[in-house]
C-alpha positions, -999 to 999 in steps of 0.1 A, spaced: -498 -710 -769 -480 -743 -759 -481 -764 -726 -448 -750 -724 -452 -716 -729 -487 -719 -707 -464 -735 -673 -438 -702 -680 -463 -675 -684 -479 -693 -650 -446 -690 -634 -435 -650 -643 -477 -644 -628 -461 -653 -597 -427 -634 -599 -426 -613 -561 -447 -641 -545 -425 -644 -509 -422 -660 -476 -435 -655 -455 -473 -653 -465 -469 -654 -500 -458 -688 -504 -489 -702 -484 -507 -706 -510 -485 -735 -530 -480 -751 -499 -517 -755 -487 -524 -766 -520 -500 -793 -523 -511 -803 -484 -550 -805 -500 -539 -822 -532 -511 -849 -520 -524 -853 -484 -498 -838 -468 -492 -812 -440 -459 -795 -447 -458 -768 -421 -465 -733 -436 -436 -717 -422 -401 -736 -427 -408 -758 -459 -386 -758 -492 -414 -750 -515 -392 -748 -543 -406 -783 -558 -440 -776 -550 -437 -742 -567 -429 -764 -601 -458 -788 -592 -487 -759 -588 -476 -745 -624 -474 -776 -643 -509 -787 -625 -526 -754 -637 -505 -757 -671 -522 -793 -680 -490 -808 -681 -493 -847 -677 -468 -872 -661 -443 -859 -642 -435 -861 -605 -459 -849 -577 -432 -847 -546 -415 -819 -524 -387 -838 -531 -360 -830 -556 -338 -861 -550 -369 -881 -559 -385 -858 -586 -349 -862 -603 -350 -900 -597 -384 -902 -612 -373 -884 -644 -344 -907 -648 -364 -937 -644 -390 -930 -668 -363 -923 -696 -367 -882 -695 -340 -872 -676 -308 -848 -695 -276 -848 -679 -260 -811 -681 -235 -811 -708 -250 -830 -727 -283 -813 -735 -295 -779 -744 -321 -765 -723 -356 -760 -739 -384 -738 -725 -405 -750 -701 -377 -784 -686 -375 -786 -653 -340 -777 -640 -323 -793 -610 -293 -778 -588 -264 -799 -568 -255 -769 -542 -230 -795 -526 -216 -819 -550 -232 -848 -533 -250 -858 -567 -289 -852 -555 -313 -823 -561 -312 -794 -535 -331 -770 -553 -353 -774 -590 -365 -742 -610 -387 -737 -648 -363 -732 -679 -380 -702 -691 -350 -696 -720 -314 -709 -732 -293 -687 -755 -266 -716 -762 -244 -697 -733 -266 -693 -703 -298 -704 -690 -332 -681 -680 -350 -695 -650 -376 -687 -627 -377 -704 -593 -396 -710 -565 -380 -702 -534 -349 -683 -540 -342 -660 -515 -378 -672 -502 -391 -656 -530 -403 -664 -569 -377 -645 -589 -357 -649 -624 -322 -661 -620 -299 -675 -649 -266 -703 -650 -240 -704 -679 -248 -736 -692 -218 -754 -678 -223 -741 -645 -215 -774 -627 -243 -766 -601 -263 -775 -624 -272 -807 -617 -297 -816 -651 -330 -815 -664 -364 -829 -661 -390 -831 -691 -427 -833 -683 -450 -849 -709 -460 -819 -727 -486 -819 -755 -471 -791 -775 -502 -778 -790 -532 -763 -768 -555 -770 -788 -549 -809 -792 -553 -811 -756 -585 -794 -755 -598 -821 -782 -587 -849 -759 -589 -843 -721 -595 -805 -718 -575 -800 -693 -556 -773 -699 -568 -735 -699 -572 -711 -734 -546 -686 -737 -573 -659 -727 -581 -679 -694 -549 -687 -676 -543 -662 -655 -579 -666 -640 -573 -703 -638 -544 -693 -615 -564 -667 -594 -592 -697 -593 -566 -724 -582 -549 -703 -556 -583 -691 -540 -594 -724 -540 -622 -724 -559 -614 -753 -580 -593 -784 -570 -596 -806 -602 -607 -838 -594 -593 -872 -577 -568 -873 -604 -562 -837 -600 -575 -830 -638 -589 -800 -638 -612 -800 -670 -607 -762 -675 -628 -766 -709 -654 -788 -699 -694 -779 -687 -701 -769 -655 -726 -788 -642 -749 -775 -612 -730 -801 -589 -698 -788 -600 -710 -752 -596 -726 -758 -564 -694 -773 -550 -680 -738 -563 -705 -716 -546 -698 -736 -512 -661 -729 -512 -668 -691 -521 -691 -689 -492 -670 -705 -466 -642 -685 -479 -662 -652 -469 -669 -667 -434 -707 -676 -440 
């Protein structure tokens, strides 16, 4: 299974997740990992939706931000930004959305398929939920696409940093991630196929603890 494929099965895991508990979890962990405190209640966690799957997918280089408007800019400026119209949607882009014509991002989503007519997405707060939605192509909401540095095949990335989970293991990277067991390190790797080393472990065994109140 691909990087791609990986950040899409992540993202239908969390189809049903909703405001206003079930989007706690994406927005604690972006507070944890960036530094941030976005309040629990009345964030736009669409953006940070996109960030916890690529960051459990082992996708590399793209933008950690709430921000759409800046995600987009980030894309542009590090040549890997598609204009709508002018680009077919693969699996696994990043799509962005213009609600009001003013030319930034209100809203971002995961391509999870393109026909050649319409696009298949699932997004992160839609309706304050994680649900499928789909765009003819040249719907002009559509405001273009992000690609993330991919490495296509899983098991090149396991040769080289390991960061990304087997096929067999993803959804129990997921459960780990969103419990908070594990929180990658101060690059926010998370060396899925690396030892465990007692530290590591006993790190692990701390959080489960203090999660059960002890």
């Amino acid at each position: 299974m691909s990087q791609r494929e990986k950040v899409i099965s992540i993202a239908a895991s969390q189809i049903g997740a909703a405001a206003p508990d079930g989007d706690d979890k994406y927005i604690s962990w972006f507070n944890e990992r960036t530094g941030t405190s976005f309040s629990l209640d009345d964030t736009a966690w669409c953006s940070i939706f996109v960030c916890w799957c690529l960051t459990i997918a082992g996708a590399s280089d793209w933008p950690l931000t709430a921000g759409r408007t800046s995600a987009m800019r980030w894309y542009k400026e590090s040549g890997r930004w598609r204009e709508r119209g002018e680009y077919t949607a693969q699996p696994g882009d990043i799509i962005y959305f213009d609600w009001d014509e003013t030319g930034d991002a209100d809203h971002v989503g995961i391509v999870e398929s393109c026909d050649g007519e319409r696009v298949y997405t699932i997004e992160g707060n839609t309706s304050d939920a994680v649900r499928h939605r789909s765009y003819a192509l040249t719907d002009e909401r559509i405001r273009g696409y992000g690609i993330p540095t991919y490495t296509e095949e899983a098991e090149t990335v396991k040769e080289t940093n390991g960061d990304t989970p087997s096929e067999w293991a993803c959804e129990a990277c997921a459960w780990a991630v969103e419990k908070g067991l594990f929180k990658g390190d101060e690059n926010g790797d998370m060396h899925w196929q690396e030892g465990l080393t007692r530290e590591a472990f006993a790190v692990v065994l701390k959080r489960v603890y203090e999660d059960l109140g002890q």
